[in-house]
C-alpha positions as CSV (number, residue, x, y, z in Angstrom):
1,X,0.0,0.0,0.0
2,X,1.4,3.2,-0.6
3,X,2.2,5.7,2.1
4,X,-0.9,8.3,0.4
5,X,-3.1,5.5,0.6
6,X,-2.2,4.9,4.2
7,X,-3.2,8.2,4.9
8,X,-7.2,7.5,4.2
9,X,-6.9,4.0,5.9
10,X,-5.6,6.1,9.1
11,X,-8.0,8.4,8.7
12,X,-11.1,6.0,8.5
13,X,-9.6,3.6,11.1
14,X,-9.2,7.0,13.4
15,X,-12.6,7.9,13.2
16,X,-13.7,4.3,13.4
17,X,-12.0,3.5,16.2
18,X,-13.5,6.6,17.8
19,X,-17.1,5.7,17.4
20,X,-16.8,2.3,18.5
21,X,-15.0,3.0,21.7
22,X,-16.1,6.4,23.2
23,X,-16.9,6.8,26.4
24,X,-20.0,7.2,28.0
25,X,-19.2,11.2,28.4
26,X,-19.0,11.0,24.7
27,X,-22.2,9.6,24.3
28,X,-24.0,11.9,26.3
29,X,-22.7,14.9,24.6
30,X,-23.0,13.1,20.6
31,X,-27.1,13.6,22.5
32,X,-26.7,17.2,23.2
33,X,-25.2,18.4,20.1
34,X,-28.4,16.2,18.4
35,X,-30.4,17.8,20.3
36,X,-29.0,21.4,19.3
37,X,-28.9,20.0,15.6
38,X,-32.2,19.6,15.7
39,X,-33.6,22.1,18.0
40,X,-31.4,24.9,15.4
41,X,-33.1,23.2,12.3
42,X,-37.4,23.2,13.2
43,X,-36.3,27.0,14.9
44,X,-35.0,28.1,11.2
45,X,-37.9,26.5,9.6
46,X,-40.3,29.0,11.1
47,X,-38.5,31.5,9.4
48,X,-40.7,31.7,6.0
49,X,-37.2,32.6,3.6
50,X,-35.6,29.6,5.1
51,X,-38.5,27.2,4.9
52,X,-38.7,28.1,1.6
53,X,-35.3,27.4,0.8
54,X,-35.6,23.8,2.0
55,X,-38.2,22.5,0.2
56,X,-36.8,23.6,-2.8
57,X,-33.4,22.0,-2.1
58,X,-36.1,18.8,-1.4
59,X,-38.3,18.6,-4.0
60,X,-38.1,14.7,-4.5
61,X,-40.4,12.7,-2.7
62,X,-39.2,10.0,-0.3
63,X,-39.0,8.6,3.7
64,X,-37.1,11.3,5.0
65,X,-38.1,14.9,6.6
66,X,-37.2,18.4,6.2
67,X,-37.5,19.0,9.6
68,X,-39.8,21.5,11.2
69,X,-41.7,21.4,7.7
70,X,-44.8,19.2,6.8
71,X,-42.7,17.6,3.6
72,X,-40.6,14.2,3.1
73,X,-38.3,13.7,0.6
74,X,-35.6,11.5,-0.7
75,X,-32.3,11.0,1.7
76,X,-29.9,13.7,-0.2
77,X,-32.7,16.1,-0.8
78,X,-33.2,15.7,3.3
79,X,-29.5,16.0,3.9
80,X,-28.6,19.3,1.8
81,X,-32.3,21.0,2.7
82,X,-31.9,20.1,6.9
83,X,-27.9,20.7,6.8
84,X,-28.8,24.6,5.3
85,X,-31.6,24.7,7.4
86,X,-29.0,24.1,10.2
87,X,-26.9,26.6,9.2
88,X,-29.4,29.1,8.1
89,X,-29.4,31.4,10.9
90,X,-25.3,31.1,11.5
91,X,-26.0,29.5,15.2
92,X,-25.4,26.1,14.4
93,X,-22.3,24.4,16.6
94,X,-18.7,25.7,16.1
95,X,-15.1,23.7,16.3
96,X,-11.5,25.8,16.4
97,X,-13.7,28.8,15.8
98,X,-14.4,28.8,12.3
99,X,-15.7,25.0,11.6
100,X,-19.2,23.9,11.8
101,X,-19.0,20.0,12.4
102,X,-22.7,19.6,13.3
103,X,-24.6,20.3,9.4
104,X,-22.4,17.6,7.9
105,X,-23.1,15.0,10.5
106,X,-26.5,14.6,12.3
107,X,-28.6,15.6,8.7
108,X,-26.6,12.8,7.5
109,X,-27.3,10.3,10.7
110,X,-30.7,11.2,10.8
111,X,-32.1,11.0,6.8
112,X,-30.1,7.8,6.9
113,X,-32.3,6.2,10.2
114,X,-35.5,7.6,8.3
115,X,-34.9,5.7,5.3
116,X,-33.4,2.8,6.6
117,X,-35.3,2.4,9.9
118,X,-33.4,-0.2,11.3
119,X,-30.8,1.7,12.8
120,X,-30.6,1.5,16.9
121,X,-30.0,5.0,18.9
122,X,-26.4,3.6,20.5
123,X,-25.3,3.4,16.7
124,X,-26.9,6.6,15.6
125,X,-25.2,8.4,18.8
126,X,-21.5,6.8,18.2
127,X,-22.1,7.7,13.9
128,X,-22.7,11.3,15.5
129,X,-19.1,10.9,17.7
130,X,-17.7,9.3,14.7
131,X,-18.9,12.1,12.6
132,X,-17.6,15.0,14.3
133,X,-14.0,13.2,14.9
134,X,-13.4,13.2,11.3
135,X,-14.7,17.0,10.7
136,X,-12.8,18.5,13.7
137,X,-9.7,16.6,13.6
138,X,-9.3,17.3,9.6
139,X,-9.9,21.1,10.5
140,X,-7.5,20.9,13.1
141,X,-5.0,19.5,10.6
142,X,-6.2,22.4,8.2
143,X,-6.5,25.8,10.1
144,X,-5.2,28.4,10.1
145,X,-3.7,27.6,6.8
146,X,-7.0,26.6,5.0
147,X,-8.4,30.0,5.6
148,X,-5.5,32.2,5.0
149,X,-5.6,30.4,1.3
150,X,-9.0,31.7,1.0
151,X,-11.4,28.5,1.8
152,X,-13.8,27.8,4.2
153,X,-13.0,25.0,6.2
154,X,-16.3,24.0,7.2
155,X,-16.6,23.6,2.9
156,X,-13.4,21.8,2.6
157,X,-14.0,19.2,5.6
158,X,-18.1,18.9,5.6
159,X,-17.9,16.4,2.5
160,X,-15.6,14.1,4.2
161,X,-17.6,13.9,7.3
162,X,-20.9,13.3,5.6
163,X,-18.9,10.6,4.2
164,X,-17.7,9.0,7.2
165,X,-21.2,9.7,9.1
166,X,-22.9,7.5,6.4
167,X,-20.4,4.9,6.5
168,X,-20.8,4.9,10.1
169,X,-24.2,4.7,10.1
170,X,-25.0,2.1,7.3
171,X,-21.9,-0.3,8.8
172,X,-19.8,0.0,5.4
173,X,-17.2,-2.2,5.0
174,X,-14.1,-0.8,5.3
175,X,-13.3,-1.0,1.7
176,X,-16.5,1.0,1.0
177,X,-15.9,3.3,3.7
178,X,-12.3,4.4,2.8
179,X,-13.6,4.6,-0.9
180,X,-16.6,7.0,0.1
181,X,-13.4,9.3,2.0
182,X,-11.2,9.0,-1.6
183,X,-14.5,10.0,-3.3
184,X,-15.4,12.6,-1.3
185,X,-11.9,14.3,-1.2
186,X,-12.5,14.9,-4.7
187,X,-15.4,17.5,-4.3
188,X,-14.0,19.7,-1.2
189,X,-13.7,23.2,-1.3
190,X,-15.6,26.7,-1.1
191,X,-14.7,29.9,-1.4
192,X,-14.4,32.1,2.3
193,X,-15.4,35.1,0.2
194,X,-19.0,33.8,0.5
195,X,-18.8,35.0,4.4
196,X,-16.9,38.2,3.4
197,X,-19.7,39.9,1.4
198,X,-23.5,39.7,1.8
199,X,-25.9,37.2,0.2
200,X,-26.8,33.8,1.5
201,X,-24.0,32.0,-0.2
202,X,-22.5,31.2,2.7
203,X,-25.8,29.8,4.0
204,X,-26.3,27.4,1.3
205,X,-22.2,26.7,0.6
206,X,-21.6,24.0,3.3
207,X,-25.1,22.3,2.5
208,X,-24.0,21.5,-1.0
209,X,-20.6,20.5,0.4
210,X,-22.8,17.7,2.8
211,X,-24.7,16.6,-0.4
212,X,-21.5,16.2,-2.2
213,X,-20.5,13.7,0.7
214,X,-23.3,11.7,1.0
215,X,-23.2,11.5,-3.1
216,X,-19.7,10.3,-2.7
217,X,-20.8,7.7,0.1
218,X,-23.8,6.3,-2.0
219,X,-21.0,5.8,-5.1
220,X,-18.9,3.9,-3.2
221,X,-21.5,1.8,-2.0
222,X,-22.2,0.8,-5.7
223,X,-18.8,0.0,-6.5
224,X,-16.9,3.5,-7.3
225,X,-13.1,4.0,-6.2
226,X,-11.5,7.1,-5.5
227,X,-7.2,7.7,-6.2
228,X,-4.7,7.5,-3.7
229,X,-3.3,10.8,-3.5
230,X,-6.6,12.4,-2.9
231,X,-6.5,13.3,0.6
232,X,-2.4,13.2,1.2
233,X,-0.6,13.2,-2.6
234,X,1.3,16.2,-3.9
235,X,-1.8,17.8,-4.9
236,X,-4.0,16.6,-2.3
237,X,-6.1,17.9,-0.2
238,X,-3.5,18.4,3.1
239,X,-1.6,19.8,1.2
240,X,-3.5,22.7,-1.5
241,X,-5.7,23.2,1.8
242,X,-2.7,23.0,4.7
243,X,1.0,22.3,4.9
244,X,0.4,18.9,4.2
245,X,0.0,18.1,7.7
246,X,-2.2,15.0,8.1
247,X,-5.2,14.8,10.2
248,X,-4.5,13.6,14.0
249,X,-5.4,11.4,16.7
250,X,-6.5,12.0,20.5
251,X,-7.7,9.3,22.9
252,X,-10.3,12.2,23.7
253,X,-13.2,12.7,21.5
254,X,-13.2,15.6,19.3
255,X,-16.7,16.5,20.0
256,X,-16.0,17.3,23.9
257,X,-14.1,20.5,22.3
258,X,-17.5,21.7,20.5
259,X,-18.9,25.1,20.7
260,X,-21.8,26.4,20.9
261,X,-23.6,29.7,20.5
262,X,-25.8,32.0,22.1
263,X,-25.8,34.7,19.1
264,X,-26.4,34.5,15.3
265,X,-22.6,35.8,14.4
266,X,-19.8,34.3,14.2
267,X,-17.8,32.1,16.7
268,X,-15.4,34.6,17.1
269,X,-18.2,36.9,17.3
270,X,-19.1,35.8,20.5
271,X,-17.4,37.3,23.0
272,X,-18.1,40.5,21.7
273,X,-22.0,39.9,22.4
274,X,-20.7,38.5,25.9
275,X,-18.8,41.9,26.3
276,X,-21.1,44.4,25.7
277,X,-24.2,41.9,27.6
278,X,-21.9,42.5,30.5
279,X,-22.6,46.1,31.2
280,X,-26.4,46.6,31.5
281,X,-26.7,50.5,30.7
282,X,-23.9,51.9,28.6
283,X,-23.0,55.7,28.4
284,X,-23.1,58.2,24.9
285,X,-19.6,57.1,23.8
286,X,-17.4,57.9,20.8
287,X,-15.6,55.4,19.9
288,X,-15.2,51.5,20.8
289,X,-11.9,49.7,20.2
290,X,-12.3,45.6,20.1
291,X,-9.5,43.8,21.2
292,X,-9.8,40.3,19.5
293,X,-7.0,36.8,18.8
294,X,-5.5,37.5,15.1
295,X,-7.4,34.6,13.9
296,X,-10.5,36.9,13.9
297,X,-9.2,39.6,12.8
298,X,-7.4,38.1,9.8
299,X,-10.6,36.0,9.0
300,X,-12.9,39.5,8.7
301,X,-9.9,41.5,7.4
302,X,-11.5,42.3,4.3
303,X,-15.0,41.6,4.8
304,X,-17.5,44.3,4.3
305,X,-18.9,45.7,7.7
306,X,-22.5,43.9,6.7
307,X,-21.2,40.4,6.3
308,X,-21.4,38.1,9.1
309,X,-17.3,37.6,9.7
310,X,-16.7,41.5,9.9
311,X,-15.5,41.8,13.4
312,X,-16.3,45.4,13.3
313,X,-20.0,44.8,12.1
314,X,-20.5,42.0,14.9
315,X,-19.5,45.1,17.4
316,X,-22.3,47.0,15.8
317,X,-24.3,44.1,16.0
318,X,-24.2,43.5,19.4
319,X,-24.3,47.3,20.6
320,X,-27.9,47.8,18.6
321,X,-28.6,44.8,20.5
322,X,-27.5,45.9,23.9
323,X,-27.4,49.7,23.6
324,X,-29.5,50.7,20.9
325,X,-28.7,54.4,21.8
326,X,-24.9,53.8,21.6
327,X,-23.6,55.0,17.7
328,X,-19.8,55.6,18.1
329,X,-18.5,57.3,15.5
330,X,-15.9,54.6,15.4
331,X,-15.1,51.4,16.0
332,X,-11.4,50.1,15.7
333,X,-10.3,46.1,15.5
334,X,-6.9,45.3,17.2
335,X,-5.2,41.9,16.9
336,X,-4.3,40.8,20.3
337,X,-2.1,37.4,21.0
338,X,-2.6,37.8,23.8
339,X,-6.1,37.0,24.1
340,X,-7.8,33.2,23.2
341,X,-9.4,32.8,20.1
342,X,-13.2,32.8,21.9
343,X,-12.0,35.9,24.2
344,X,-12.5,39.8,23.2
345,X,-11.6,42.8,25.3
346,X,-13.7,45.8,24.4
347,X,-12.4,49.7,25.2
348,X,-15.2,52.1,25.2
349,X,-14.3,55.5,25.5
350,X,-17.3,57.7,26.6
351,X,-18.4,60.9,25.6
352,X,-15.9,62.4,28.4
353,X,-12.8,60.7,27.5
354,X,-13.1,58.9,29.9
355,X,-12.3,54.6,29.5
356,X,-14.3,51.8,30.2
357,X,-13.0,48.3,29.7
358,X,-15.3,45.3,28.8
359,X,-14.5,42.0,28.5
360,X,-16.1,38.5,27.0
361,X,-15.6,34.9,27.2
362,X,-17.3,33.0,23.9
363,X,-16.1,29.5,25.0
364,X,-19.4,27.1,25.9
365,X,-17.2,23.7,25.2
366,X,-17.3,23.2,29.0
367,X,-21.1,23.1,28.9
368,X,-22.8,20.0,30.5
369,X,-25.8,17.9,29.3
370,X,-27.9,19.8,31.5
371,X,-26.7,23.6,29.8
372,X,-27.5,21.7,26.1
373,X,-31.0,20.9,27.5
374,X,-31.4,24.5,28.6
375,X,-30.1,25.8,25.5
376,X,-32.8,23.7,23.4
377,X,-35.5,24.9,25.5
378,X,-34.2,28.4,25.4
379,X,-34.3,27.9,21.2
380,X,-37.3,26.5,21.4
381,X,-39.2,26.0,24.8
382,X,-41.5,22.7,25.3
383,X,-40.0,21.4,22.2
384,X,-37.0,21.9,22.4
385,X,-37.2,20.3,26.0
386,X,-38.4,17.4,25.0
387,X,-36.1,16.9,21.8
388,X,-33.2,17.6,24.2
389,X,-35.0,14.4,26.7
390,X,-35.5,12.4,23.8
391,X,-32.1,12.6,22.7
392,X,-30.8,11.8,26.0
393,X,-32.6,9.0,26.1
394,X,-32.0,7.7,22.7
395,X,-29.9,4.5,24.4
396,X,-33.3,3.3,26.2
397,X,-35.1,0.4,24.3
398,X,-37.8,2.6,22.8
399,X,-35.5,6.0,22.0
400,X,-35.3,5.8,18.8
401,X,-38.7,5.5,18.1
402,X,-39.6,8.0,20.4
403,X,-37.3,10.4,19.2
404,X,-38.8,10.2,15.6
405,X,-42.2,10.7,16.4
406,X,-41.0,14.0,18.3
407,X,-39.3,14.8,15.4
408,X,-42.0,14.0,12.9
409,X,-44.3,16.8,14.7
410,X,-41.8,19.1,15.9
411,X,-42.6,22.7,14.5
């Protein structure tokens, strides 16, 4: 075998492993980013341009639903409309800052239990942790490279984790399931520029990356083979995307290291929110300087101020949603190395001249089964309750079942 090849068997075997081994910890938290998943999906459903959306990205009939939308549809249809649905409102779950591991693995899980429907909830919960290990540790091999090249990660790594959710989930052989990863390596990519100017590309982007996953999964099942130096050759994909670093391995699971978020901007983005929620009645001031890691500032560098990874247009964001009555003239981004990549430090300098400092701590990774559940219900109250129960609980002889017929009537 050569050593490029090696590089996808190590990859599936990673991710594999990970599934089959996790931890009950693990388990419990593959629930509560379900949970999320799903609570984030039926909330942008009641949004009318977003409901829209998805049933046009699922016009086929089939088993599977568009969720929070009376419609069923065919397994990709249900993948790309429920991943952008997901996504939609930029809340969805965050890893390193910049990736979103959730929208390329539990639309995948779930259209494949709809149409299957022999699938039990310990599988579907260790395809979840399986899922999200491939995603975050090929971002972690990626950034900050991948982005300073000018490509979204969450495009570049969503097709491969689609992939690897759908081999986990229909119990590929491994054969098949390093195939669907070759396959799949062959359709990564995406543009950042879609989060630099306005538009919903960057909405619909990573859903059409998932599709190309799952696409690549189904053609392996049937017999296609991808190349060897797809993922780790010359021109592969570590190395036009990164410095040819290849994806790593932890005993931990990768999906204890999720974020998640309270505001519709950016990771990055949230620590600025936190800042200015900090002070509850802010003065007439002039100007505001925001003090974030480089990561964020290079990301939004060139982003107009309207686009969601403008760091100086998440400020203005979050003082019209705090301070309504505060209009600085000004506001001035600073790189700061000081700082982690989910921390901000915000300078306000008042009307007087006078300072005042803020400060804002983004990172959620620490939160506990019981903060997911609040979260959900915070999204979505009753329902999102008892999706966040019905996740947990997905281990239990009828939890699978249950689940669904939540999910079925969730709105």
């Amino acid at each position: 075998m050569s050593t490029v090849a090696e590089h996808l068997d190590a990859l599936w075997r990673t991710v594999h492993r990970q599934a089959a081994t996790a931890d009950p910890a693990a388990v419990d938290r593959a629930a509560g980013c379900l949970a999320v998943a799903l609570s984030e999906i039926v909330l942008s459903a009641r949004v009318p341009a977003h409901r829209a959306a998805a049933e046009a990205l699922a016009a086929a009939p089939g088993p599977c639903r568009i969720g929070g939308v009376d419609r069923h549809t065919d397994l990709t249809g249900a993948v790309t409309a429920n991943a952008y649905l997901m996504h939609a409102r930029l809340t969805d779950d965050s890893y390193r800052v910049a990736a979103h591991p959730g929208l390329a693995v539990v639309p995948v899980a779930l259209a494949v239990v709809e149409r299957d429907g022999v699938v039990s909830g310990e599988r579907l919960l260790r395809a979840v942790i399986g899922g999200y290990e491939c995603a975050c540790r090929l971002a972690e091999a990626l950034l900050p490279d991948v982005s300073r090249r000018g490509w979204r990660v969450t495009s570049v790594v969503a097709p491969l984790a689609a992939a690897a959710t759908y081999a986990l989930v229909t119990e590929m052989s491994e054969d098949d399931a390093v195939a669907a990863l070759a396959l799949a390596t062959g359709t990564v990519g995406g543009p950042l520029g879609v989060v630099a100017t306005g538009g919903d590309g960057w909405r619909l982007q990573p859903a059409l990356a998932v599709q190309a996953g799952v696409s690549a999964a189904i053609a392996a099942g049937a017999g296609l083979r991808g190349g060897d130096g797809a993922l780790a050759g010359p021109s592969g994909m570590y190395s036009l995307f990164g410095t040819g670093r290849p994806a790593g391995t932890s005993a931990r699971a990768a999906i204890h290291d999720v974020t998640f978020k309270r505001y519709p901007v950016a990771m990055y983005g949230q620590s600025i929110f936190e800042a200015f929620r900090s002070h509850p009645a802010l003065p007439a001031a002039r100007r505001v300087t925001v003090r974030v890691a480089p990561f964020a500032v290079d990301y939004g560098r060139d982003a107009a101020v309207d686009s969601i990874s403008s760091v100086e247009g998440i400020a203005r964001a979050a003082l019209r949603a705090f301070h309504p009555a505060v209009t600085p003239e000004a506001v001035e981004v600073v790189a700061d190395p000081a700082l982690p990549d989910l921390g901000a430090t915000v300078t306000v300098t008042l009307a007087d001249g006078a300072d005042l400092t803020l400060t804002g701590d983004g990172d959620t990774s620490a939160w506990r089964p019981a903060d997911l559940r609040a979260h959900c219900a915070d999204m979505l109250g009753d329902t999102g309750d008892a999706l966040a129960r019905a996740s947990a609980a997905l281990r239990a002889p009828t939890g699978l079942a249950d689940l669904a017929a939540l999910w079925r009537t969730a709105r």
